[in-house]
N, C-alpha and C positions, 0 to 999 in steps of 0.2 A: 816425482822425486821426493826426498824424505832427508831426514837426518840421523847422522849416523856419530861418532866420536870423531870417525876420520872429517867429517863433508857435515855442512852447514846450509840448505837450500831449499828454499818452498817447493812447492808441487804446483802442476802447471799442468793446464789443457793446452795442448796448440794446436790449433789448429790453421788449416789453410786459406790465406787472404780473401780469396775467390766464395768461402764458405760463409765467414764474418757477417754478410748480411742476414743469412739466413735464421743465425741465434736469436732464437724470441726471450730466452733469459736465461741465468747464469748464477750460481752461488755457493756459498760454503754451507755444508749441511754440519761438521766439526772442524773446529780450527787447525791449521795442517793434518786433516787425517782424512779428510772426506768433500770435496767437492764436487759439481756439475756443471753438464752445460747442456739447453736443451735445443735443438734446430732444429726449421721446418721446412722438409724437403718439399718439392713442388707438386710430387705425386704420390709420393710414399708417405705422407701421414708426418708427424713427429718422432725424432729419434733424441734420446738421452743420454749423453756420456758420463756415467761416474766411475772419478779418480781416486783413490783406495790408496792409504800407506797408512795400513793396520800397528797397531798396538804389538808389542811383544807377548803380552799376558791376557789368557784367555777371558777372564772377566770385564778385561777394558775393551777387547774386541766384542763381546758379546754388547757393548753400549753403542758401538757403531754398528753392527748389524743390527739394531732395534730402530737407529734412528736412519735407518736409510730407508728401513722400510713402512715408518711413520709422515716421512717427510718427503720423499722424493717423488718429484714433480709425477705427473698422471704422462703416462706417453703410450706411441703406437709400439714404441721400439724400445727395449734398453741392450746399451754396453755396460758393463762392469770390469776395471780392470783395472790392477794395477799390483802392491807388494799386499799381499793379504795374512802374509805370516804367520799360516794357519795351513796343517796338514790333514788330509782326508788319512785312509789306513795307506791307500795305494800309491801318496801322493811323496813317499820318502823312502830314504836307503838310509841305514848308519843309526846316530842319536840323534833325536829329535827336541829332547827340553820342554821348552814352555811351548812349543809348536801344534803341539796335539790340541783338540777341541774337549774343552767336558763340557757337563750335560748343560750349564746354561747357556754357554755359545752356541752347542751344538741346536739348542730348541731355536734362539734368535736366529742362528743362518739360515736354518728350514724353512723358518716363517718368513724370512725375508724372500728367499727364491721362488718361493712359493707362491707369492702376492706379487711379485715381478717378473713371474714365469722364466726364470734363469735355471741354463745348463753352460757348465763346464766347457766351454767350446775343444778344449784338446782331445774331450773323450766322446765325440763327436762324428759318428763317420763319414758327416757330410762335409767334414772340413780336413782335408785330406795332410797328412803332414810333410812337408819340403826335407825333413833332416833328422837322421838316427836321433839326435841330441832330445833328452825330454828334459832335465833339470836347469831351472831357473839358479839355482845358488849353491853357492860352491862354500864352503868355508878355508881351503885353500891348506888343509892342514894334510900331515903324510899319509899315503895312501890305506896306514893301519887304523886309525882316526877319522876316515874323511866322511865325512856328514855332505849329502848333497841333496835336494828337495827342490819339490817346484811348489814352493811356495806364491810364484806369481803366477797369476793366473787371468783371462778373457771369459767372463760369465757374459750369456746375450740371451734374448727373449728365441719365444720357438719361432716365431717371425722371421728372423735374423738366422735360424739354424736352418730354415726350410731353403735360404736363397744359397749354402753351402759356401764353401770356398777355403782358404789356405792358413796354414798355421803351424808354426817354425819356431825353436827355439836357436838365437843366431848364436856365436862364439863371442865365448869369452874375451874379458879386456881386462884382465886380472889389476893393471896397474889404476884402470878408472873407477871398479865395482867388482865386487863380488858376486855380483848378481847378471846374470847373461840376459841381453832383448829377449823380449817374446813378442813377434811380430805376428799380426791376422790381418787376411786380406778377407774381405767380404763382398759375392758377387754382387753387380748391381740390380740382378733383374729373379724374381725366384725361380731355380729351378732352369736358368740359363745360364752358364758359366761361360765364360769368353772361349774355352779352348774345352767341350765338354768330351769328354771319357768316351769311345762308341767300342761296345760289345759285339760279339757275333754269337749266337746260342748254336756251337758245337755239333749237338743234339739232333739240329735239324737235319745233320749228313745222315743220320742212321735211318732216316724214314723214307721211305723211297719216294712217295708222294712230294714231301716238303723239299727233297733232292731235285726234283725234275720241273718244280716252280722254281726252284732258284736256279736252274740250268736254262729254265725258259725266260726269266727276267732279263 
């Protein structure tokens, strides 16, 4: 979370009671704009959560995309997520403002993904999407006017993109945020997903051979 005119509130990792033990450490990389948390799973190595609620203005984001990528912890895994307030070219509809990146953000982010092997998880097509819906934020104004962008966003290491899984942008709550959830589910095992996708290749009816193995199966 962040602060806004309307709302007054720190940002918060939470996590689940059950997990707690497993944080080997924890901190602020900038004061309300950037935090972590790091855990160490039992089999998987070390995973890193950092929590993001970006600057308005692309120069003061360009100071936090330097220092996350100076200072954050060494791990097996990262997440990145949270209000990033910053638009790719693809990532908007309508006016955008201070949202766009110029060129010294745009170098900082690079460098940062780049040294913490981060992608986009929405544009991802290992992580299949639950719901039409793609924009995080809404500005709520008439539909001649309306500015809508998904400015929030789930960056994760290739680690984390290889095991695949789910990602949703939920419905609006207009009277609590402007901003809609964006929720990821991420498999626990690579490359096995609880309920995986099974294909049949088509193809194989047109061959007579390949017909009459699977007629003899």
């Amino acid at each position: 979370m962040g602060r806004s005119k309307r709302t007054s509130a720190n940002m918060a990792i939470l996590v689940d009671k059950s997990i707690a033990p497993l944080i080997t450490v924890h901190g602020t990389l900038t004061e309300g704009r950037a935090q972590y948390v790091t855990i160490q799973s039992p089999d998987n190595g070390t995973l890193t959560i950092l929590n993001i609620y970006a600057p308005r203005t692309s120069d003061e984001r360009a100071q936090i995309w330097r220092r996350i990528n100076h200072a954050a912890p060494t791990s097996d895994h990262y997440i990145l997520g949270g209000d990033f307030n910053h638009l790719e070219v693809t990532d908007h509809r309508g006016t955008v403002g201070m949202r766009l990146m110029l060129r010294r953000e745009s170098a900082a982010w690079h460098h940062m993904t780049l040294r913490l092997g981060l992608f986009d998880a929405w544009r991802l097509d290992s992580f299949r999407k639950l719901t039409k819906k793609e924009f995080t934020f809404n500005n709520g104004r008439s539909r001649v006017t309306l500015a809508v962008s998904r400015i929030d966003k789930f960056m994760i290491s290739q680690s984390l993109e290889e095991r695949g899984g789910r990602i949703e942008v939920a419905a609006s709550v207009r009277k609590l945020s402007d901003h809609s959830p964006l929720i990821i589910t991420i498999w626990g095992h690579p490359s096995t997903p609880n309920c995986p996708p099974r294909y049949f290749d088509i193809a194989l009816l047109k061959d007579d051979k390949s017909k009459k193995e699977l007629l003899d199966a």
